[in-house]
TINU-863410 format. One record per residue (C-alpha): residue in three letters; z, y, x; residue number from 1. Coordinates in Angstrom, 3 decimals, padded with zeros to 6 digits. Last residue first. Example, Ala and Ser with C-alpha at 12.3 -4.5 7.8 and 13.67 -1.06 7.14 Angstrom:
% residues 2
R   residu         zz         yy         xx   num
R      SER    007.140   -001.060    013.670     2
R      ALA    007.800   -004.500    012.300     1
% end
This chain:
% residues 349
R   residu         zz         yy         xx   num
R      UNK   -009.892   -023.013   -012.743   349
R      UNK   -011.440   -020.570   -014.871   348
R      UNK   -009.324   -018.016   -012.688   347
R      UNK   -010.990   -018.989   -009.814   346
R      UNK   -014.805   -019.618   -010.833   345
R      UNK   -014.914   -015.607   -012.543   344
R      UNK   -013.429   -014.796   -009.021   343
R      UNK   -016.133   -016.784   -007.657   342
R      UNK   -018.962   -015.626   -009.464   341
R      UNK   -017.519   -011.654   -008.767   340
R      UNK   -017.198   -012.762   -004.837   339
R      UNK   -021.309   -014.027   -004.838   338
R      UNK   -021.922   -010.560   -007.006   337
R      UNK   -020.621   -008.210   -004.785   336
R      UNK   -021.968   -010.142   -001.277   335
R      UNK   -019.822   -011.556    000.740   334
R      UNK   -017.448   -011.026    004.292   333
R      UNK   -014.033   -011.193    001.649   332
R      UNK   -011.506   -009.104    000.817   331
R      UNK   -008.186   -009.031   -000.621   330
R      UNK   -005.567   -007.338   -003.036   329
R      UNK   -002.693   -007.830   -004.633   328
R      UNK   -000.431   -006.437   -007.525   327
R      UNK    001.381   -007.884   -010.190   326
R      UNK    003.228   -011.175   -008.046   325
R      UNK    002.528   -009.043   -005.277   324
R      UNK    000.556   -009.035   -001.859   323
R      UNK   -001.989   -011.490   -000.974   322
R      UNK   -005.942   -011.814    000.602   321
R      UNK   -007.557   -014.723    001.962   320
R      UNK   -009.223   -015.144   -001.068   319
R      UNK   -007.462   -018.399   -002.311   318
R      UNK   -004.199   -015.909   -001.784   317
R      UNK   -005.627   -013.159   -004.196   316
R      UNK   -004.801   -015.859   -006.779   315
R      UNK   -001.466   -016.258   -005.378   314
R      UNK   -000.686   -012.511   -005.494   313
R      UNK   -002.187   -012.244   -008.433   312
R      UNK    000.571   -014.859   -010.773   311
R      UNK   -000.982   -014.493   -014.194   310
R      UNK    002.016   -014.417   -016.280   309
R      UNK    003.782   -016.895   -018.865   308
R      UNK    007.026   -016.492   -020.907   307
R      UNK    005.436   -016.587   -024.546   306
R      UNK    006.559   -013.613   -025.204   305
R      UNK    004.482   -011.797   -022.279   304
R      UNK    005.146   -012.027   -018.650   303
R      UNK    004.877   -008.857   -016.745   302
R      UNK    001.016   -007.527   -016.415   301
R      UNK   -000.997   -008.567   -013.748   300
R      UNK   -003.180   -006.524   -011.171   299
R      UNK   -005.624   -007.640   -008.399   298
R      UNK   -007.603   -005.310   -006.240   297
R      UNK   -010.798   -007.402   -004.296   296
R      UNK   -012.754   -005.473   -001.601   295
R      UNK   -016.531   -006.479   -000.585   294
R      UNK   -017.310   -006.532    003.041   293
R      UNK   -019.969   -004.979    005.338   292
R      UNK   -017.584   -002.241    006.561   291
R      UNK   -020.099    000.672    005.744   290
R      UNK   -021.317   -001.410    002.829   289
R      UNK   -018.168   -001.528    000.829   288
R      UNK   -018.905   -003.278   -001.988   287
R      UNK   -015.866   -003.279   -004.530   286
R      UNK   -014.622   -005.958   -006.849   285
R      UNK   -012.008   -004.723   -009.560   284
R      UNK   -009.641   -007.737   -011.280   283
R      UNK   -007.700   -006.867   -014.234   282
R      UNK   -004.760   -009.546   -015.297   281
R      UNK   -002.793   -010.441   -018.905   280
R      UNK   -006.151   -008.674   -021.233   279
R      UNK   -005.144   -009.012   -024.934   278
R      UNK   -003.447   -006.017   -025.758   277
R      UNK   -006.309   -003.624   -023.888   276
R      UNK   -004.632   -000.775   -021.460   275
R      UNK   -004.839   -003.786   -018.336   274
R      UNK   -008.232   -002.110   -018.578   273
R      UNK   -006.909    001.112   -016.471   272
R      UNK   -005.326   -000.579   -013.929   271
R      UNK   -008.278   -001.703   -011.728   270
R      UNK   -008.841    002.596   -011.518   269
R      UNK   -005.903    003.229   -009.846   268
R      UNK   -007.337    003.746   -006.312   267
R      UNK   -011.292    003.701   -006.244   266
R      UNK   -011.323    007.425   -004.976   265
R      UNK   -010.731    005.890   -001.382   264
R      UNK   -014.348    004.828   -001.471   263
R      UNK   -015.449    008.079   -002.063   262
R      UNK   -017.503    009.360   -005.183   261
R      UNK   -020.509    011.193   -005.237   260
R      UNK   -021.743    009.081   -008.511   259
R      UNK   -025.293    008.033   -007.097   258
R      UNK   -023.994    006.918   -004.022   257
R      UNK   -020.814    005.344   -004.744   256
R      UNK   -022.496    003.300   -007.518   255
R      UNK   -025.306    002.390   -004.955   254
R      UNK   -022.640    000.917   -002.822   253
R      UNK   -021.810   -001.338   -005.623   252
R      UNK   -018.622   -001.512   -008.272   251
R      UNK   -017.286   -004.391   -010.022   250
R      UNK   -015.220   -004.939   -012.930   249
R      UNK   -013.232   -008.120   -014.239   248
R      UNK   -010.460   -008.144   -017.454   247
R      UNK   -008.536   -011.106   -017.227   246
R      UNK   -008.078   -012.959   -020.779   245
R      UNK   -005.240   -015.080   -021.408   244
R      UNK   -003.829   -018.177   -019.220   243
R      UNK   -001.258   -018.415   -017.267   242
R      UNK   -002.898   -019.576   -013.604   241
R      UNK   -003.233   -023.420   -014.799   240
R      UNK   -003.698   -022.497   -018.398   239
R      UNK   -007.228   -021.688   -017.337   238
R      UNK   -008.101   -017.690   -017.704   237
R      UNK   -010.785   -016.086   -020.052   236
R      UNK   -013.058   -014.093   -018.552   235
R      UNK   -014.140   -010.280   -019.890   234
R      UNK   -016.427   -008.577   -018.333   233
R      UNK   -016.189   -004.407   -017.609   232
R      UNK   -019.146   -003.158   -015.907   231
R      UNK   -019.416    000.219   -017.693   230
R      UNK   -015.691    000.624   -016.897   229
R      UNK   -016.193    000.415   -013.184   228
R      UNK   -019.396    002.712   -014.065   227
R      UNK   -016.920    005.361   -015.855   226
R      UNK   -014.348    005.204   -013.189   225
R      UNK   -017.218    006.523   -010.726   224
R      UNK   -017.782    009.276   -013.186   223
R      UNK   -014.074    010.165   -013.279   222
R      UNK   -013.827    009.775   -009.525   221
R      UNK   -016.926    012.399   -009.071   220
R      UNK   -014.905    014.892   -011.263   219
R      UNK   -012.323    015.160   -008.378   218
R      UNK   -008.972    014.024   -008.757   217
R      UNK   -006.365    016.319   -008.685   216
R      UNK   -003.617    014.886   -011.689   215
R      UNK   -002.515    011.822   -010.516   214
R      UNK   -001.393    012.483   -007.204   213
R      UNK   -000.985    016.423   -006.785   212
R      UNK    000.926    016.692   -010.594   211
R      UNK    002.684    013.925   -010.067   210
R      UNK    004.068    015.500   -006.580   209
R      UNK    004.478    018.574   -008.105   208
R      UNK    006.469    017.271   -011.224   207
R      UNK    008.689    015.096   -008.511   206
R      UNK    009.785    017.938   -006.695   205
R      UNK    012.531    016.013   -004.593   204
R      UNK    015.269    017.776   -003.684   203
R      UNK    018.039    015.704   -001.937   202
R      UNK    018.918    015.210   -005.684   201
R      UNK    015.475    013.529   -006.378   200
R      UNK    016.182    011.303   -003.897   199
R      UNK    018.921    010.423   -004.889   198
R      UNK    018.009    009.790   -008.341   197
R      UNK    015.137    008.114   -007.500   196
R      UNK    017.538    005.568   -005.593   195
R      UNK    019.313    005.137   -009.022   194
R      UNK    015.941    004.045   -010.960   193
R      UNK    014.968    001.900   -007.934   192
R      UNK    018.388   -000.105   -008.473   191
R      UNK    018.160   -000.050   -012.170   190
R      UNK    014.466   -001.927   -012.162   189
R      UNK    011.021   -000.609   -011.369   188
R      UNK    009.740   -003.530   -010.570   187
R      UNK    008.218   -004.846   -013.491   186
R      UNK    005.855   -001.567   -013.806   185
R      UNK    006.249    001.785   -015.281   184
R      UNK    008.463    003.428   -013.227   183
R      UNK    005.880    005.970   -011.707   182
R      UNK    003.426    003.052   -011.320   181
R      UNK    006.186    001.106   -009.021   180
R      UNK    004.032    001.595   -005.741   179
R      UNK    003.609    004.991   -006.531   178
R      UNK    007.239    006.452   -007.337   177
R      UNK    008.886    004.278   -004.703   176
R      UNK    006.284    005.245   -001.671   175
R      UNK    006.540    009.273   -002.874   174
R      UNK    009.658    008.987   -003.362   173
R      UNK    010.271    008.154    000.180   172
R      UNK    008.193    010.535    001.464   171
R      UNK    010.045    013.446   -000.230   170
R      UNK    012.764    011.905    000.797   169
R      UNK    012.397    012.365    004.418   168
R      UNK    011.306    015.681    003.504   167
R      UNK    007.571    018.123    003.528   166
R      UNK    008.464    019.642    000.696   165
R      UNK    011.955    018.802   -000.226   164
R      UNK    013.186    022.189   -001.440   163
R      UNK    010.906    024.638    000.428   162
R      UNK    011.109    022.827    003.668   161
R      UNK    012.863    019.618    004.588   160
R      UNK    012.874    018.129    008.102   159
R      UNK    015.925    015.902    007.226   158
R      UNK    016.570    015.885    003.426   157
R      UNK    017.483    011.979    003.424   156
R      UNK    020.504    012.550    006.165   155
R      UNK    020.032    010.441    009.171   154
R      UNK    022.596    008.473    010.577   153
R      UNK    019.930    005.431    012.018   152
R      UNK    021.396    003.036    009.395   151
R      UNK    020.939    005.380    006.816   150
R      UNK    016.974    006.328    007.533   149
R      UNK    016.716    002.140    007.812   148
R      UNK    018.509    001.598    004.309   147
R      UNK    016.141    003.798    003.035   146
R      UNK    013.268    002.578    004.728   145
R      UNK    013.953   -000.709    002.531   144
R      UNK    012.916    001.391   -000.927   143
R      UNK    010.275    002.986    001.318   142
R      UNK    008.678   -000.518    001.204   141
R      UNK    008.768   -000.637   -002.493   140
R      UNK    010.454   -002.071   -005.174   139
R      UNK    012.600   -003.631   -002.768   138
R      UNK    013.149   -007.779   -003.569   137
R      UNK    010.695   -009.063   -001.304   136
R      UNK    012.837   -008.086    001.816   135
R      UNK    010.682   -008.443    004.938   134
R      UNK    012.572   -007.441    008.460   133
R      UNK    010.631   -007.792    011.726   132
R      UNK    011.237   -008.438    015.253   131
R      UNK    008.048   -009.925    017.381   130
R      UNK    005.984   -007.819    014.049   129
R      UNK    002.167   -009.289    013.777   128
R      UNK    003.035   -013.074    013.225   127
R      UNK    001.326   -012.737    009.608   126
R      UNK    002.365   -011.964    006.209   125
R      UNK    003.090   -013.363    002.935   124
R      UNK    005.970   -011.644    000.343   123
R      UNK    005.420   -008.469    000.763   122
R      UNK    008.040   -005.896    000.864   121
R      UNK    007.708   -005.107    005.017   120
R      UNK    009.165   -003.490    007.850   119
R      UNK    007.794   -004.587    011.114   118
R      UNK    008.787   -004.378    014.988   117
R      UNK    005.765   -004.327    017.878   116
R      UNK    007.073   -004.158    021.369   115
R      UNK    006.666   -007.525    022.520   114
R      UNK    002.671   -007.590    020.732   113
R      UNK    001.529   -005.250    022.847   112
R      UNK   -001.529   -006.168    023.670   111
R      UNK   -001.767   -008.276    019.949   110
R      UNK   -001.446   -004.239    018.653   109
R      UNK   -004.297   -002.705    020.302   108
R      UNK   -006.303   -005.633    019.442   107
R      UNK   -005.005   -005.342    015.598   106
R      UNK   -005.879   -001.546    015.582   105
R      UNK   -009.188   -001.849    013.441   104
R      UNK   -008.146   -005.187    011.899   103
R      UNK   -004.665   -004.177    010.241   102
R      UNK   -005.071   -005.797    006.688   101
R      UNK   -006.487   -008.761    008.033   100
R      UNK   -003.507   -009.217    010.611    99
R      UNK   -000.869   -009.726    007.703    98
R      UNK    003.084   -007.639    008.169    97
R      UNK    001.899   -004.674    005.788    96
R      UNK    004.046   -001.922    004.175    95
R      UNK    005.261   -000.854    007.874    94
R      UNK    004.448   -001.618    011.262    93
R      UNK    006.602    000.065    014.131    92
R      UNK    005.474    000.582    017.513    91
R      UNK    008.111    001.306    020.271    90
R      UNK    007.908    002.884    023.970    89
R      UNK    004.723    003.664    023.032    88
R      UNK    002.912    004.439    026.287    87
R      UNK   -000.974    006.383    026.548    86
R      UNK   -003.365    006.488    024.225    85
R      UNK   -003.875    005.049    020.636    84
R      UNK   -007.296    004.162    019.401    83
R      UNK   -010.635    005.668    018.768    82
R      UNK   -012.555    003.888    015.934    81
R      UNK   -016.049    004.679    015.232    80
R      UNK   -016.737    002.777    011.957    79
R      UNK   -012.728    002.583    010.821    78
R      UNK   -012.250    005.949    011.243    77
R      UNK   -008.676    006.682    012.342    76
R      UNK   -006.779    009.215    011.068    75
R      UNK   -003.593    010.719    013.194    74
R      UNK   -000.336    011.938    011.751    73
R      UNK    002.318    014.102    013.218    72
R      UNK    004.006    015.757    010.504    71
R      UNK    003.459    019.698    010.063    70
R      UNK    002.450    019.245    006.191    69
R      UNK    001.470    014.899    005.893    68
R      UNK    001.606    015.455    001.880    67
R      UNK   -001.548    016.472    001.618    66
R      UNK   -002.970    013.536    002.787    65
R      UNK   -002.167    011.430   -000.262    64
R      UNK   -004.474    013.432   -002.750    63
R      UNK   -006.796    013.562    000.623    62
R      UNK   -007.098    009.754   -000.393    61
R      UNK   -007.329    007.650    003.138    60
R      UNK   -010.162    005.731    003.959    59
R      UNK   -009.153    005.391    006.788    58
R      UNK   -006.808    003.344    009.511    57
R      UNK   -003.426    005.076    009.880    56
R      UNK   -001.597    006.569    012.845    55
R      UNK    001.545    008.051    012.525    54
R      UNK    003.720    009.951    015.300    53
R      UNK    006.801    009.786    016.651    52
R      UNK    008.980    011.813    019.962    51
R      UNK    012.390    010.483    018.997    50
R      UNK    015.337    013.177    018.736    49
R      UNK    017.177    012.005    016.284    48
R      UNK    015.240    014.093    013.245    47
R      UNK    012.269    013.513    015.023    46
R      UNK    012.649    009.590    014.070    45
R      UNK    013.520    009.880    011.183    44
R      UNK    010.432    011.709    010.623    43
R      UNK    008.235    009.417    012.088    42
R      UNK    009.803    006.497    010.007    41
R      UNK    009.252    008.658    006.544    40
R      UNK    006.005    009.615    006.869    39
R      UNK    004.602    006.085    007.609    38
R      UNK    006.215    004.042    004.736    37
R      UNK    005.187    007.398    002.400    36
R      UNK    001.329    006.783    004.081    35
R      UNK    001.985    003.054    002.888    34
R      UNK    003.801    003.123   -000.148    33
R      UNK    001.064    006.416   -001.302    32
R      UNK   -001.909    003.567   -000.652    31
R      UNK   -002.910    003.274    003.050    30
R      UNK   -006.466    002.542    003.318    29
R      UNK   -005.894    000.111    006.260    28
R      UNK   -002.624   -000.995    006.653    27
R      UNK   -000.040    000.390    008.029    26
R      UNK    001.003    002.078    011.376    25
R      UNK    004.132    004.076    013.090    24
R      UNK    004.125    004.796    017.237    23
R      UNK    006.881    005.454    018.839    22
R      UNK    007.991    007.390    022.218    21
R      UNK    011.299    008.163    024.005    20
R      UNK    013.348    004.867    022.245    19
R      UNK    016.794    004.174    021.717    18
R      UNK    017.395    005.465    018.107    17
R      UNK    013.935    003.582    017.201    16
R      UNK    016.076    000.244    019.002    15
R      UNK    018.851    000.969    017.170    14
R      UNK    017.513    001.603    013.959    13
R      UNK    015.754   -001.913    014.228    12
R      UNK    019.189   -003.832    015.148    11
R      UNK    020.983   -001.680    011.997    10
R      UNK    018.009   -003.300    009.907     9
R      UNK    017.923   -007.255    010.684     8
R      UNK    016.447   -009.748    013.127     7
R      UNK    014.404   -012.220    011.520     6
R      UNK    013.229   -011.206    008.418     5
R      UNK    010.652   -013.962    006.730     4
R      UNK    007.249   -014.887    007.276     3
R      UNK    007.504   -018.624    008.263     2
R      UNK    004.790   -019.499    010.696     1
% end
């Protein structure tokens, strides 16, 4: 199956302008693209008159959470799931179009697989949406909502309070200014530079929102960062995958449990060796016992003067995983150190 729009926006809007009840998911452990993805569809959709809500599949970062104010949003726990009741006219998948990313709610979703529509920046992805649009050129996936919120007529300070709090584009910032590293990273280009713009006109507080997602971590993340860091190998990469060093961490269940930290609290911290001239990539492996699988995050930096990059969206491919050119992720039904030996085997490759 090619994953690749098939229908296009305007048709979507239509459809979320015609329906009575809709449902809005992502992927598990939704990332600030993902829970601003969700925020922003149910929203629109009150704003017309469309009875939405959100339902995401934890761990989710109560950094992230705070940001859901009087919005509609229901958590699932992945070990004891309880799943959507009664009719959705319309359920719309955003941030994620792959079945392994959506496992807790996929049987929910293959039932009603006719009424399922997706809006996706990846570049792989699965037959999950029947009528889907996937633009790998957004910066973000709320980068394409915008063009969704316009073609539905809705202005980007619908349900704002207090000067954005609790907005349209309040959650669309929050997608663009995450998933781009707070315009830092490659794709942060002109385009997502003006759309913060306008969303920062329609009143945006983007010094709060920094301020609650980067800067309200609890101590226990800092000492979990500090075994991530206390693992740190260094591999050097074949010339097949663009050589260079790649900068590998791990972390174990008994990590979690002697530090106090969550599994959600592991977000950001596969960035922080990609600080060191000579690493191109930074890989993080994570047990997560509760789920019985071990997690995979996968960053690159942009290509360097020599022209070359480590490509981690195909390298989190051969792990059944995908996402980004400089950012992808994956996981696998193995033990930490069996997926560290074969990352290690993969980029020597």
């Amino acid at each position: 199956m090619q994953y690749a729009t098939n229908t296009t926006v305007d048709a979507l809007a239509r459809e979320l302008r015609g329906a009575r009840r809709v449902l809005v998911t992502t992927h598990q452990k939704p990332d600030g693209d993902a829970m601003g993805s969700v925020l922003a569809v149910v929203r629109a959709c009150e704003a017309v008159g469309v009875a939405a809500e959100g339902w995401v599949v934890d761990p989710c970062e109560g950094n992230l959470r705070a940001f859901e104010g009087p919005t509609k949003v229901v958590h699932i726990d992945p070990r004891a799931p309880r799943l959507p009741e009664g009719d959705f006219d319309l359920i719309v998948v955003v941030d994620t179009g792959a079945w392994t990313q959506l496992e807790v709610i996929a049987p929910w979703l293959r039932e009603r697989a006719d009424r399922v529509i997706g809006l996706d920046h990846h570049a792989r992805g699965d037959d999950v949406a029947a009528r889907r649009v996937v633009d790998v050129s957004c910066g973000s996936c709320t980068a394409l909502l915008v063009e969704l919120v316009r073609a539905m007529e809705v202005d980007l300070g619908a349900g704002s309070r207090d000067a954005g709090r609790f907005s349209i584009a309040e959650a669309l910032y929050m997608g663009l200014a995450t998933d781009t590293g707070w315009f830092r990273f490659p794709n942060a280009r002109a385009r997502e530079f003006e759309l913060a713009a306008r969303l920062l006109a329609a009143g945006v507080d983007k010094n709060a929102m920094y301020q609650q997602l980067e800067q309200s971590s609890r101590a226990e993340r800092m000492l979990l960062q500090a075994r991530a860091l206390s693992s740190l190998q260094f591999v050097q990469a074949s010339a097949a995958i663009g050589g260079g060093q790649i900068a590998l961490m791990s972390l174990a269940a008994r990590d979690f449990t002697e530090t106090g930290a969550l599994l959600e609290e592991t977000a950001g911290i596969v960035n922080t060796p990609m600080e060191i001239a000579s690493v191109r990539a930074s890989v993080l492996v994570v047990e997560d016992a509760a789920a019985g699988v071990t997690k995979l995050s996968f960053r690159s930096k942009p290509a360097g003067s020599d022209g070359r990059f480590i490509d981690v969206n195909e390298l989190a491919a051969r792990f059944g995983g995908g996402g980004h050119v400089h950012a992808a992720g994956a996981k696998q039904r193995a033990a930490l150190d069996a997926v560290a030996a074969a990352v290690i085997a993969a980029v020597r490759s």
